[in-house]
PLY file of the C-alpha trace (Angstrom):
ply
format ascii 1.0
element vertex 393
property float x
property float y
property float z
element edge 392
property int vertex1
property int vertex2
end_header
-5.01 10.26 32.74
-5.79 13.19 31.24
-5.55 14.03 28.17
-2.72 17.39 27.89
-0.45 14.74 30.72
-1.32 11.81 27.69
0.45 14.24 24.96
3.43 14.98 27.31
4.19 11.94 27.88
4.07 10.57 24.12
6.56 13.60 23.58
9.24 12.70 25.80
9.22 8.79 25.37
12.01 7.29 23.98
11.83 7.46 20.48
12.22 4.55 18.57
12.17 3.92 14.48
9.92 0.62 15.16
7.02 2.78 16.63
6.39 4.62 13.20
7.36 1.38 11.08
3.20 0.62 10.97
2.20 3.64 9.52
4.80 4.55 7.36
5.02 1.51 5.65
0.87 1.49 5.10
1.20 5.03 3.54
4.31 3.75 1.41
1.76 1.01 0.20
-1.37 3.13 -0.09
0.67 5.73 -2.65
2.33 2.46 -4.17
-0.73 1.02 -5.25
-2.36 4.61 -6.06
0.67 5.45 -8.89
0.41 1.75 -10.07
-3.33 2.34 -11.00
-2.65 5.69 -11.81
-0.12 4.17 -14.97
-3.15 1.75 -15.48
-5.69 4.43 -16.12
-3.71 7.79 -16.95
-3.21 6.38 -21.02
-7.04 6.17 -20.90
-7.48 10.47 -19.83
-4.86 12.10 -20.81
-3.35 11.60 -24.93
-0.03 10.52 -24.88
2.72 13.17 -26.00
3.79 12.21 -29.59
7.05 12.25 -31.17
8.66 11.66 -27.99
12.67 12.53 -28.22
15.49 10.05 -26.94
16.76 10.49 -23.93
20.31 9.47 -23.13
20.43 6.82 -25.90
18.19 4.46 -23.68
15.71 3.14 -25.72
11.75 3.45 -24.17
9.17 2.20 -25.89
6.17 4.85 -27.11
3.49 4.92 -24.74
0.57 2.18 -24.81
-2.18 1.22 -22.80
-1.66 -2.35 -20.80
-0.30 -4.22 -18.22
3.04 -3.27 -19.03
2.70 0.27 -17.26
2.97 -1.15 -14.05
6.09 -1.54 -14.11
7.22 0.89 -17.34
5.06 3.45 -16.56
7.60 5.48 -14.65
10.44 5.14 -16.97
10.31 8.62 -18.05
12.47 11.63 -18.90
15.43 11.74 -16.88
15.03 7.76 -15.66
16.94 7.22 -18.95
19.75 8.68 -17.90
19.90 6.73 -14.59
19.37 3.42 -16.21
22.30 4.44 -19.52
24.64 4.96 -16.75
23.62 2.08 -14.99
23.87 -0.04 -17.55
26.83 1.62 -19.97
28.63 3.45 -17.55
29.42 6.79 -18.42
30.54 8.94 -21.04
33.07 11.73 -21.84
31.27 14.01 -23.93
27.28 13.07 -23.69
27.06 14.90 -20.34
26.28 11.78 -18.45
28.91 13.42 -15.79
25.67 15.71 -14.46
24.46 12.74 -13.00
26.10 11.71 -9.78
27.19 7.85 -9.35
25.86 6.58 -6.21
22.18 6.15 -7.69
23.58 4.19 -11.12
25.50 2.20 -8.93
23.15 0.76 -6.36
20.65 -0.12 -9.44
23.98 -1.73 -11.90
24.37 -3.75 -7.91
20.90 -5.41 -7.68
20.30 -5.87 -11.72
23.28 -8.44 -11.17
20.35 -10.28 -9.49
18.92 -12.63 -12.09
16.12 -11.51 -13.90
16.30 -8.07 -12.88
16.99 -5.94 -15.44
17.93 -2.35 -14.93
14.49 -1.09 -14.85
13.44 -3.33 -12.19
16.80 -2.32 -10.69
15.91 1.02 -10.52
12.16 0.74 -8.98
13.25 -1.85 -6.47
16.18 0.77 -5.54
14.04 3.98 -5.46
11.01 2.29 -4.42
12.59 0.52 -0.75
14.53 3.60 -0.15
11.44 6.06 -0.44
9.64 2.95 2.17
12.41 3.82 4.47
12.78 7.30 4.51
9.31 7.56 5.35
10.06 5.69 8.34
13.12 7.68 9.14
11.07 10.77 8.90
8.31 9.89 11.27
11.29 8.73 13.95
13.20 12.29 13.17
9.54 13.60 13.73
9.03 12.35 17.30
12.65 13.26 18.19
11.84 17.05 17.15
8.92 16.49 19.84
6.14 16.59 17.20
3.21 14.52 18.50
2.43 10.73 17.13
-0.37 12.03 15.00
2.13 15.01 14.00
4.72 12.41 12.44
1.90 10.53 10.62
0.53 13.51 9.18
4.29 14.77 8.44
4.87 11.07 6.45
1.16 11.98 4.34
2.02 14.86 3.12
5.04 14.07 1.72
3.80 10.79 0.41
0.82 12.04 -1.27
2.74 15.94 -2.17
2.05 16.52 -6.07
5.33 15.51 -7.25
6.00 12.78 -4.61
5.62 10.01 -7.59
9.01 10.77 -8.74
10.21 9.01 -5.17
8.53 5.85 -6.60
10.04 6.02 -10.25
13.88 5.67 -11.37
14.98 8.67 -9.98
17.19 10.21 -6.96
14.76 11.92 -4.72
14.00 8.43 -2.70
17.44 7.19 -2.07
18.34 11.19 -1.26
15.52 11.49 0.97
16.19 8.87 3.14
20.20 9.30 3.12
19.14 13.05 4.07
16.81 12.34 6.78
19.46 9.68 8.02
22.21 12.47 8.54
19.64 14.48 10.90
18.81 11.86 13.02
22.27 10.64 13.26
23.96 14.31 13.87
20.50 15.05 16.50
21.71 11.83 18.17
25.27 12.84 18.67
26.30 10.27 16.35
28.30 12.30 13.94
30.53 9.23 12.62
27.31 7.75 10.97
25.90 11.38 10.27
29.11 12.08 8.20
28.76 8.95 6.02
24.78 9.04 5.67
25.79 12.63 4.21
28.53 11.60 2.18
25.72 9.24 0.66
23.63 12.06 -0.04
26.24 14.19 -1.60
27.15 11.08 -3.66
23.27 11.12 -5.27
22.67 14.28 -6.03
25.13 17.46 -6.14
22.90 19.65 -3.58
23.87 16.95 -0.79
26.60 19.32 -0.49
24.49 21.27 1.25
24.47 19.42 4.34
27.96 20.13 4.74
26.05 23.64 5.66
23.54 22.34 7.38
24.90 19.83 9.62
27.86 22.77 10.44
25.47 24.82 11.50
23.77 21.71 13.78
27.14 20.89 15.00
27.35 24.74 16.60
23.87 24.51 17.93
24.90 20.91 19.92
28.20 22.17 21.32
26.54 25.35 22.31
23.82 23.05 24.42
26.35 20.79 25.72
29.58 22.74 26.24
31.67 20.38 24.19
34.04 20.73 21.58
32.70 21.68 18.33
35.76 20.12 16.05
34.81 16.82 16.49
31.21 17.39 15.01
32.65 20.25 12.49
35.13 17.74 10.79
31.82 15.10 10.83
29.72 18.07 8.76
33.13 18.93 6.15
33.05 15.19 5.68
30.21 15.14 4.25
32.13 16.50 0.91
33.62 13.29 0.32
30.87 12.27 -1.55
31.54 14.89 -4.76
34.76 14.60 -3.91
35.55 11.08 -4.54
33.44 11.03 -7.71
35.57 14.46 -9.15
38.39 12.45 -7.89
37.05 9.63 -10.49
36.54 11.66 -13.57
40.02 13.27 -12.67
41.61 9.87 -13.01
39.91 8.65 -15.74
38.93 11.31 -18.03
41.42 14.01 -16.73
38.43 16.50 -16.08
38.03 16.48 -12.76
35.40 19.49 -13.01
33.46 17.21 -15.46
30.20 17.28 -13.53
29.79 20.51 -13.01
30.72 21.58 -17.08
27.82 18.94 -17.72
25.58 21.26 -16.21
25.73 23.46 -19.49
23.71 20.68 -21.54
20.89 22.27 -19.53
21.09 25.45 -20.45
20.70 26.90 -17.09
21.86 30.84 -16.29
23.10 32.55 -13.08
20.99 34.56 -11.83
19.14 36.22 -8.76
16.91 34.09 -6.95
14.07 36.81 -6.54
14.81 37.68 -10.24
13.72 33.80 -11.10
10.66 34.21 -8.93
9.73 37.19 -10.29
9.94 35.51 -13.78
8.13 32.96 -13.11
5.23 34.72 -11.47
5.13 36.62 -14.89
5.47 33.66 -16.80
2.51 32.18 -15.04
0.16 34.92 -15.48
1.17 35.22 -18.98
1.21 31.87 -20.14
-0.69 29.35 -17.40
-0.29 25.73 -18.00
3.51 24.14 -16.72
4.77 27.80 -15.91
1.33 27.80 -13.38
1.03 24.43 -11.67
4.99 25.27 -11.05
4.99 28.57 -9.22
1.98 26.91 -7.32
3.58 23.87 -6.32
6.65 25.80 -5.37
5.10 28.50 -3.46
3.91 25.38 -1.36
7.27 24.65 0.22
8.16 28.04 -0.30
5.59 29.68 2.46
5.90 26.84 4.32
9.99 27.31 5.04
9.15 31.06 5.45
6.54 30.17 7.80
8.62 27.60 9.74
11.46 30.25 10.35
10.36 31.24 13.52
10.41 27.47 15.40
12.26 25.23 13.10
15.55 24.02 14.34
18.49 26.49 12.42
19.80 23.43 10.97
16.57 22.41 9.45
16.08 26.10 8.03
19.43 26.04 6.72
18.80 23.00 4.75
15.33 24.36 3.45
16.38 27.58 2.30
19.21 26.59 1.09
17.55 23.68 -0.91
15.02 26.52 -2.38
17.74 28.62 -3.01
20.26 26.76 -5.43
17.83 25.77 -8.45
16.54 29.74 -8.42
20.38 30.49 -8.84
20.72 28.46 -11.51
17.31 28.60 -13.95
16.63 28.04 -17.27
14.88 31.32 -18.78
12.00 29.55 -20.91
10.54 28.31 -17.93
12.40 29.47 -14.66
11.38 27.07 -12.41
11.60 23.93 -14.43
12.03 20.84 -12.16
11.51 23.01 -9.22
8.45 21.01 -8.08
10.42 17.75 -7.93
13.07 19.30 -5.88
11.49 20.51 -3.34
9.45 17.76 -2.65
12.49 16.67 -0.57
12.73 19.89 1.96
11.02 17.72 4.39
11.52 20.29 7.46
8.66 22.01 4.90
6.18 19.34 6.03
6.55 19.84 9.49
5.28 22.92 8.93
2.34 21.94 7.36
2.05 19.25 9.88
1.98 21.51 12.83
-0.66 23.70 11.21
-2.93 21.09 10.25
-2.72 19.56 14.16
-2.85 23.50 15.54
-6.05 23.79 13.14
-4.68 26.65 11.03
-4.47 24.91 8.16
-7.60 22.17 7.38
-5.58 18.79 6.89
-8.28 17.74 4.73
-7.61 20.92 2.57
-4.25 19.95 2.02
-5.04 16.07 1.27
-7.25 16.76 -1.60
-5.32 19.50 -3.10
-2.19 17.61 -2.52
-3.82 14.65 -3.94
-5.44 16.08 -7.07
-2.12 17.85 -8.09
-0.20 14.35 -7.58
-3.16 12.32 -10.08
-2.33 15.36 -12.48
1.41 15.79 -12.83
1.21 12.01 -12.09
-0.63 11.30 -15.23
1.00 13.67 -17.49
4.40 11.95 -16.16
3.59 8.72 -17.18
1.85 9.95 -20.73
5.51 11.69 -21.52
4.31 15.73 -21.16
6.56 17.94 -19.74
6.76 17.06 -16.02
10.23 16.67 -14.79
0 1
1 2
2 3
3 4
4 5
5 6
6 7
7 8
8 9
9 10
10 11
11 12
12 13
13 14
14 15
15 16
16 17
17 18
18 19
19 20
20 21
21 22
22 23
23 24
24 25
25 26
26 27
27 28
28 29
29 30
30 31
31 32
32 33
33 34
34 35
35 36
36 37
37 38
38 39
39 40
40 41
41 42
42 43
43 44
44 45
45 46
46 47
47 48
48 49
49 50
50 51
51 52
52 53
53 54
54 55
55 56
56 57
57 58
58 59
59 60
60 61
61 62
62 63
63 64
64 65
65 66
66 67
67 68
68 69
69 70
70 71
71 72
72 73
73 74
74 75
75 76
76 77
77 78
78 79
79 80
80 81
81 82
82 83
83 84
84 85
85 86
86 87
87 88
88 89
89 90
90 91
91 92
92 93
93 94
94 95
95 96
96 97
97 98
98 99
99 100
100 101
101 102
102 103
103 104
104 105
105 106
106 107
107 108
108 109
109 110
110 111
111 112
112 113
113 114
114 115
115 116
116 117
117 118
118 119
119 120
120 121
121 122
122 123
123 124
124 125
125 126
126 127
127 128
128 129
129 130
130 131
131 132
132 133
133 134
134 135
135 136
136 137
137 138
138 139
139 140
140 141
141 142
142 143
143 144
144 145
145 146
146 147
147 148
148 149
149 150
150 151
151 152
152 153
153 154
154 155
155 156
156 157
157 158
158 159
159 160
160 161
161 162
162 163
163 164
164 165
165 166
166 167
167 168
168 169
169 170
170 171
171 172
172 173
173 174
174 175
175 176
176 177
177 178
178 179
179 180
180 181
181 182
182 183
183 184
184 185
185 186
186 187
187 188
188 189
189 190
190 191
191 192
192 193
193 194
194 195
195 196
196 197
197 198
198 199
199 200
200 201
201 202
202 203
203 204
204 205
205 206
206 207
207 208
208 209
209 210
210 211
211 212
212 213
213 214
214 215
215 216
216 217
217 218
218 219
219 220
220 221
221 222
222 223
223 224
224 225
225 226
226 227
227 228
228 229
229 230
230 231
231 232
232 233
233 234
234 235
235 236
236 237
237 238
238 239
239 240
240 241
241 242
242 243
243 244
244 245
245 246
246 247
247 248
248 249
249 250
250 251
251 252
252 253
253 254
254 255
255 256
256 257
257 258
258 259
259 260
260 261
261 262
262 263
263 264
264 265
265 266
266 267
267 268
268 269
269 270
270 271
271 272
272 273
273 274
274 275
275 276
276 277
277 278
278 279
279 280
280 281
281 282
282 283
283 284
284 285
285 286
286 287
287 288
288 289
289 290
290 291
291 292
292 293
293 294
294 295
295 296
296 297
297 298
298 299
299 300
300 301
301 302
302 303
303 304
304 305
305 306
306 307
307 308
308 309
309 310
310 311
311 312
312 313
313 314
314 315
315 316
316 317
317 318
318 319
319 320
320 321
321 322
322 323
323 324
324 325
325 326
326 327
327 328
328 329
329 330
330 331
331 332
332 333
333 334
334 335
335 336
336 337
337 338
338 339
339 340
340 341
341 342
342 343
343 344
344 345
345 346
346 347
347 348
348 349
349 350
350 351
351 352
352 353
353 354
354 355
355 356
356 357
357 358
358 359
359 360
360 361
361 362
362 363
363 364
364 365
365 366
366 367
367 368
368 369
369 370
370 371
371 372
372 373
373 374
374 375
375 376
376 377
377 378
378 379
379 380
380 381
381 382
382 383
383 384
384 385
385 386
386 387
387 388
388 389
389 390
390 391
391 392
């Protein structure tokens, strides 16, 4: 057989989630093990940030070499907040109401387990969600028709992206990921009763999940367009999606009689309104002027950035919707002493991004060994000034 007829038919074989299961879950170990010995070591490079200020009330211990950090070492910065909630509950007034539930309460669910603890909660949570996202991204891969080697680069890059260790540490970005991914694959496989609640799952971890409400509308268009049926069915699917936030303002309604609580909480961060080219165009100058976090931040962004740009011309309209609108929300809302603060970590879930960089890498445009080791130097260096409690969040 020849080789171009080989390719063809790998494209339009049945896809099935199994077939990537292999690779994903050796790339899930390979950056496991890789953070784990990055905690190990990074106390030995890099001095650890002193005077380190409480976060949430959750008490973390200063930051010492030893065993320990294999299993502390990613209980930083906003992982208190995560594990308060999961363990207190949350407040009125301390702001907790930023923080949507769904994360909290899968880790308060398995710390019931005995010996547990919300900590291990909270990795064992993030951790097996991250495992299977990857695996839901290299199945949504091969359904967009991207070659076998395609998907597996696709699941690298995101593995191994410079801020990808946050999907391995108490935070949202692994359960979001893979409740994200799941909506797409559901909604590309007509199966908009499970897309609508893998979204609502989404929406219930982090606020932007409302986004897919977007997204998936705009997916539900493109289907009935290509098939000729109805487009209410798979329109009410997408609008479902806003049960998520709207159940948990539904909650703080009832309990606290602020039913706009978490999005007042948003305040406690200081963030502004603002243009989004106005916040780029701060942060170029604050990167010029200043280097250090306001640098490796444009850079990292500008990654995912280009890349959507890029990908505008082939990627589905659903996927671009999601990516651009993903970019688009945290430059609307930026903190003005460094504009695009946390911006690294939240892109590092616009996954049709990757794709991009997947199909130049296989289309030689882009050297895929280029992108490994500068992906996987910037992940050892925010990685290490994570764990050592600098300014990475």
């Amino acid at each position: 057989m020849s080789q171009p007829a080989q390719v063809d038919s790998e494209r339009t074989a049945p896809v099935r989630l199994r077939d990537g299961v292999r690779d994903s879950l050796l790339t899930f170990l390979g950056v496991r093990i890789g953070f784990s010995l990055l905690g190990l070591l990074a106390t030995g490079v890099i001095e650890p940030r002193q005077g380190v200020p409480a976060v949430a009330g959750w008490p973390i211990a200063p930051v010492t070499s030893g065993w320990h950090l294999l299993v502390t070492a990613a209980e930083r910065q906003d992982a208190a907040w995560f594990l308060a909630i999961a363990a207190r509950g949350y407040e009125a007034t301390d702001g907790s109401a930023a923080f949507f539930p769904l994360y909290p309460l899968l880790i308060s669910a398995v710390a019931r387990l005995p010996g547990i603890g919300p900590l291990g909660a909270a990795l064992i949570v993030s951790n097996a969600c991250f495992a299977g996202a990857l695996v839901m991204l290299h199945g949504l891969s091969r359904l967009e028709g991207m070659s076998p080697e395609a998907a597996r680069r696709t699941v690298l890059f995101v593995a191994i992206f410079p801020t990808a260790f946050f999907f391995l540490a108490p935070y949202t970005e692994g359960p979001f990921l893979l409740f994200t991914i799941s909506a797409f694959w559901f909604a590309r496989r007509d199966r908009w009763g499970l897309a609508a609640v893998a979204g609502a799952l989404a929406a219930a971890t982090r606020s932007v999940g409302l986004l897919l409400v977007l997204a998936l509308g705009v997916e539900a268009f493109l289907r009935s367009r290509e098939d000729g049926r109805s487009v209410m069915p798979r329109l009410a699917a997408a609008l479902a999606v806003g049960l998520g936030p709207f159940l948990y303002l539904a909650w703080w309604r009832v309990q606290h009689g602020d039913g706009l609580a978490p999005w007042s909480a948003q305040r406690n961060w200081q963030r502004e309104p603002r243009f989004p080219w106005q916040t780029l165009f701060d942060a170029a100058g604050d990167a010029w002027r200043l280097g250090g976090y306001w640098l490796v931040d444009l850079l990292v962004v500008a990654v995912v950035l280009i890349a959507t740009v890029a990908g505008l011309r082939w990627l589905r309209s659903s996927y671009s919707t999601y990516a651009i609108a993903s970019l688009i929300v945290p430059l609307v809302y930026a903190w003005p002493e460094r504009p695009l603060l946390s911006m690294p970590r939240f892109v590092a879930v616009i996954f049709p991004a990757f794709w991009v960089l997947a199909r130049a890498a296989e289309r030689r445009r882009v050297p895929e060994v280029a992108v490994v080791a500068t992906f996987a130097g910037g992940y050892a260096l925010l990685g290490a000034l994570f764990v050592t409690w600098w300014n990475v969040f």
